[in-house]
N, C-alpha and C positions, 0 to 999 in steps of 0.2 A: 452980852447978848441975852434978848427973853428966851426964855425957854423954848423947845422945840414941839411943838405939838405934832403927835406920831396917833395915823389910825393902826392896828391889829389886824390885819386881815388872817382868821384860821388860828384856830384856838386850841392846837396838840401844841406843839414847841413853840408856838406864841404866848400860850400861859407867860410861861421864864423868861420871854422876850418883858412881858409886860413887868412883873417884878423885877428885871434889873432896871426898866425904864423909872420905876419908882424907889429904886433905891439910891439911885440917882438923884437925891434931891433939887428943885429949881434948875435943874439940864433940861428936863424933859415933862411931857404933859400928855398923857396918854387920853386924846379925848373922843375916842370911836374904837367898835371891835365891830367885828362880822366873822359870820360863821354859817358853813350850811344846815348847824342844825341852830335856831333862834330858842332854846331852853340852855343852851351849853353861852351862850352869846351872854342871855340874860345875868345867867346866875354869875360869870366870871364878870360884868359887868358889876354887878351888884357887890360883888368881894373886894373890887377893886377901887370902886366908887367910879366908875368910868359913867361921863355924863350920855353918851352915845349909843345904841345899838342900833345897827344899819343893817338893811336886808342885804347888799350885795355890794360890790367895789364900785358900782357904777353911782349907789348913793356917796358914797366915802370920797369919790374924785369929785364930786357938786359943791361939797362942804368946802367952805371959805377958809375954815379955822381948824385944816389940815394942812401941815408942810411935810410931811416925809410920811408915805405908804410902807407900811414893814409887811411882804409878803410871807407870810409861813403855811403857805396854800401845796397844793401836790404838785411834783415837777412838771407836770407836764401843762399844769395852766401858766408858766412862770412866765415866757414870752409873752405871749399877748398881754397878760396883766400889767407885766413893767412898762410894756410900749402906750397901756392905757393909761398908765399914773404919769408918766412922762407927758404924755400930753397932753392930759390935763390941768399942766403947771405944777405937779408934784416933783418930792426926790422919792427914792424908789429905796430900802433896806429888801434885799430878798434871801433868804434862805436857800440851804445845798441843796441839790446842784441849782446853779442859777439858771442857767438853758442846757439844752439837748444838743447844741452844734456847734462848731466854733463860728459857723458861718452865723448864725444870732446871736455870739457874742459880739462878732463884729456889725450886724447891723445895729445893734443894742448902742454899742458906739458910737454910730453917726448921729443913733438918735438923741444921745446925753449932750454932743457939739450943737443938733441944730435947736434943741429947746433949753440950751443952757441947764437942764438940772442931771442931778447926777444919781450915780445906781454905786451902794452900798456893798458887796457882798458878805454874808456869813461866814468868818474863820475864826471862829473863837477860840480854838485848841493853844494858837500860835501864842494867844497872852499871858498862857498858864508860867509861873515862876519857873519853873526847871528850864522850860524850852527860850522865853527870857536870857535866864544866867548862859545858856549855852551858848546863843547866838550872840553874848557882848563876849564871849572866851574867844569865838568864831571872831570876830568884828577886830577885834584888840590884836588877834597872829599870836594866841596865847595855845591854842587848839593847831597850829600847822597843819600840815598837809591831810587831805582827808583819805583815808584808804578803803573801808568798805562801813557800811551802814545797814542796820536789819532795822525793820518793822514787822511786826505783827499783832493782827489783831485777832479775836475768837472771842467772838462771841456767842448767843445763841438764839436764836428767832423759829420759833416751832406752828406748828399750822395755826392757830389761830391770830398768828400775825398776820396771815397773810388775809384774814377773811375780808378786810379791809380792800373797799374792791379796786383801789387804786393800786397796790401795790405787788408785786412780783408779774407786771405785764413790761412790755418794754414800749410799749404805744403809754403809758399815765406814768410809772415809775421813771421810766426810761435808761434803765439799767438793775443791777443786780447788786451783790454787797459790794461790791468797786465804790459803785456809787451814793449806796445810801448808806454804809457803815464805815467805808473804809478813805472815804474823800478827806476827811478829817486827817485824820494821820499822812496819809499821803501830804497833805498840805505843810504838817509841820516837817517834814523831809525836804521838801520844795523851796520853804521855807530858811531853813539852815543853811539848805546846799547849792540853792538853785533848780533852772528847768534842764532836765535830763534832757541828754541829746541823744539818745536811741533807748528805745524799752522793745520788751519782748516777754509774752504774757502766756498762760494756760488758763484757762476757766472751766468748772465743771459744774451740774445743778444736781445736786446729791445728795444734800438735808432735805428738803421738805420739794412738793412736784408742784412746781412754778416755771415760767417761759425763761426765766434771768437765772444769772450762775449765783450760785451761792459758796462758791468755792473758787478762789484765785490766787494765783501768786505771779510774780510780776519779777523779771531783771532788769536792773536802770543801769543804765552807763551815763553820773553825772557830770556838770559840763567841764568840772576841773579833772576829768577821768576816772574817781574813783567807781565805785560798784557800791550797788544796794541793791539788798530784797526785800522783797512787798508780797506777805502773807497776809490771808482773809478768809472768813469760814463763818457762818453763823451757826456752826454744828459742834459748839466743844461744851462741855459740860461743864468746864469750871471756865467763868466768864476772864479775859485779863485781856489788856494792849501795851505793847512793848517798843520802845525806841531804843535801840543801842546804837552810837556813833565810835568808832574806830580811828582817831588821829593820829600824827605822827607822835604829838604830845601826851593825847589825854585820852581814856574812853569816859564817854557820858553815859550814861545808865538809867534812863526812866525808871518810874515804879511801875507797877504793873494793875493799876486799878482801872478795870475798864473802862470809864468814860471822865477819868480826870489823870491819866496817869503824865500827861502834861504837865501838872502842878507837881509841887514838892510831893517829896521828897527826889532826887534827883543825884546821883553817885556822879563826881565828875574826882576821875583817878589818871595824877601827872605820873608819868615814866618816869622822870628823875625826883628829886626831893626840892629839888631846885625848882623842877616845873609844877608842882604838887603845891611851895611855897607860892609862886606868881599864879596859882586857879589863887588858894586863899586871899591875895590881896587885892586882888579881881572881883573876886565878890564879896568881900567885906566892905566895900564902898556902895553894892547893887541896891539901886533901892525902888524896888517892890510897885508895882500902879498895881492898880486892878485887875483881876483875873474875867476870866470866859466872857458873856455877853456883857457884865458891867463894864468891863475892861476894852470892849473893843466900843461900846456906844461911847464913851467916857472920853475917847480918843475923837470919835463921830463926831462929836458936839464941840470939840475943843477945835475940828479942821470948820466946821462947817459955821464957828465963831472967827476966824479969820486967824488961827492961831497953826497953824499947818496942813499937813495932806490928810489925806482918806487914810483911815490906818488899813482898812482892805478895801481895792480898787479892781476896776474892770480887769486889767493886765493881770492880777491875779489870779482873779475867775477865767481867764482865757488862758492863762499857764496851765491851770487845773482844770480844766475842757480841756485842754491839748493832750496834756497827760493820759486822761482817761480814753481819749478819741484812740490814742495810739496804741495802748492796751487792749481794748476792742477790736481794734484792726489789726492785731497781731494776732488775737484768740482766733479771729475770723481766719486769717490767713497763715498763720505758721510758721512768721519771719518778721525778725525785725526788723520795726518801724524808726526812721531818724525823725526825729524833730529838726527845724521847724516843722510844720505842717501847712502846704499853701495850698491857697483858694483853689487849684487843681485834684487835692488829693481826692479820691473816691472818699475817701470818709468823712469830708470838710462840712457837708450835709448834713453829717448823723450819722451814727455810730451801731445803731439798731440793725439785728438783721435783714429787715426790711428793705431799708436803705442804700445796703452794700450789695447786693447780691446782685 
């Protein structure tokens, strides 16, 4: 297949979208950006050699010699924009969270059936090597029965994050560190174990004085019955994210770097010497693709060449909307939430206090 020609839309975590798109050699063709501010547009156009800069999405959907829109624009434009690259004969890449509801996950879905192209999600964490080796120990019944699992994450976001006028509202952000630090981890939990079939959550706003919590923790009851918790804070002074898994066989043991602790280095410690022996021959045959966004476009291009699936799909993004919808609706309300969540739930809408009340 020729290459894929992708516009940029939104040029903060679209930068690294654009470099893995170019380290990608002959996959990909980065031939448009846009941005709302057009000097930020220019100049990363100019570094890149990108042949394009477009004042808005509405230019970038006209252009002929665009196949796939990468959205990295602020949550709260993400609906209407996918529903606009969609149909205007684009495929759609968007960045966390993808929508606010489940209920526009699920319309987002009729709309990928009736115009045939399809919507990308952002979970790059899931490719990092350690979470990799875990989930083939998972896959193989090398890892057994799972008993409890912790995440955490702490990191640190002080008032001039916030001066950015999209973010800590719940009408632009649309949500709090659940959402915009902590979706990531959750995913590779989801990831490994599956969709949790009941959560039950607390949220506080205690670091810096915004609408959204900046403080949460979360109990999952996952669907094989084990337990896991989910801690979040952007108020600790020494930044780390932590995944520990607890098997009948093995604990896995993340590093603790904050925003690759996904990748190696990775402690995977058998109970017996016998089970210690089969993690080593398990992964002494692993072998390694690409990590973060190279790693998950890498895969994009190989499904979207006729060589298999979507390496992250809609059902993903709607597991992780479900997740967060429930968590929210536990903080709101004070009792645990079961999954599924059906088109009757009060929070099937939206998750914002707004919404529920």
């Amino acid at each position: 297949m020729k290459s894929i020609r992708v516009a940029v839309v939104g040029l903060g975590i679209g930068q690294q979208h654009i470099e893995a798109y170019q380290a990608l050699s002959g996959m990909f063709e980065v031939v448009a950006v846009s941005s709302l501010e057009p000097d930020i547009s220019h100049r990363i156009a100019k570094k890149h050699q990108i042949p394009h800069v477009c004042r808005d999405l509405d230019e970038i959907c006209g252009m002929q010699d665009v196949d796939v829109v990468d959205l990295c624009t602020p949550p709260y434009l993400h609906f209407d924009q996918l529903q606009q690259a969609l149909k205007a004969g684009k495929h759609a890449i968007c960045e966390k969270p993808l929508v606010g509801s489940l209920k526009e996950v699920d319309e987002l879905d009729d709309l990928t059936r009736t115009t045939g192209k399809t919507i990308m999600p952002i979970f790059q964490y899931r490719f990092g090597h350690g979470v990799q080796k875990l989930k083939r120990l998972v896959d193989l019944g090398i890892a057994g029965k799972a008993y409890l699992s912790t995440v955490e994450v702490a990191w640190r976001r002080r008032a001039d994050y916030y001066t950015v006028p999209w973010r800590g509202k719940w009408t632009t952000e649309l949500g709090g560190t659940l959402l915009s630090h902590g979706v990531h981890s959750l995913d590779v939990l989801c990831y490994v174990l599956g969709t949790p079939r009941k959560v039950f959550a607390r949220a506080e706003t205690r670091v810096n004085p915004v609408e959204v919590e900046d403080c949460l923790v979360a109990v999952l009851e996952m669907p094989d019955g084990s337990l896991a918790s989910f801690a979040i804070t952007v108020g600790s002074a020494r930044e780390l994210s932590r995944h520990r898994f607890c098997f009948a066989n093995l604990v896995a043991e993340s590093n603790v770097r904050p925003y690759t602790n996904s990748s190696d280095p990775w402690k995977f410690i058998g109970d017996t010497p016998e089970i210690a022996e089969q993690i080593q021959e398990a992964l002494a045959v692993f072998k390694p693709g690409l990590e973060s966004f190279e790693g998950q476009f890498e895969q994009y291009y190989q499904a979207m060449s006729g060589w298999g699936d979507l390496p992250v799909n809609l059902e993903d993004a709607r597991r992780s909307v479900e997740v967060v919808t429930a968590a929210y609706h536990s903080v709101s309300t004070g009792q645990d939430v079961h999954l599924p969540i059906s088109n009757d739930h009060p929070a099937y809408a939206g998750w914002s206090p707004q919404r529920i009340q």
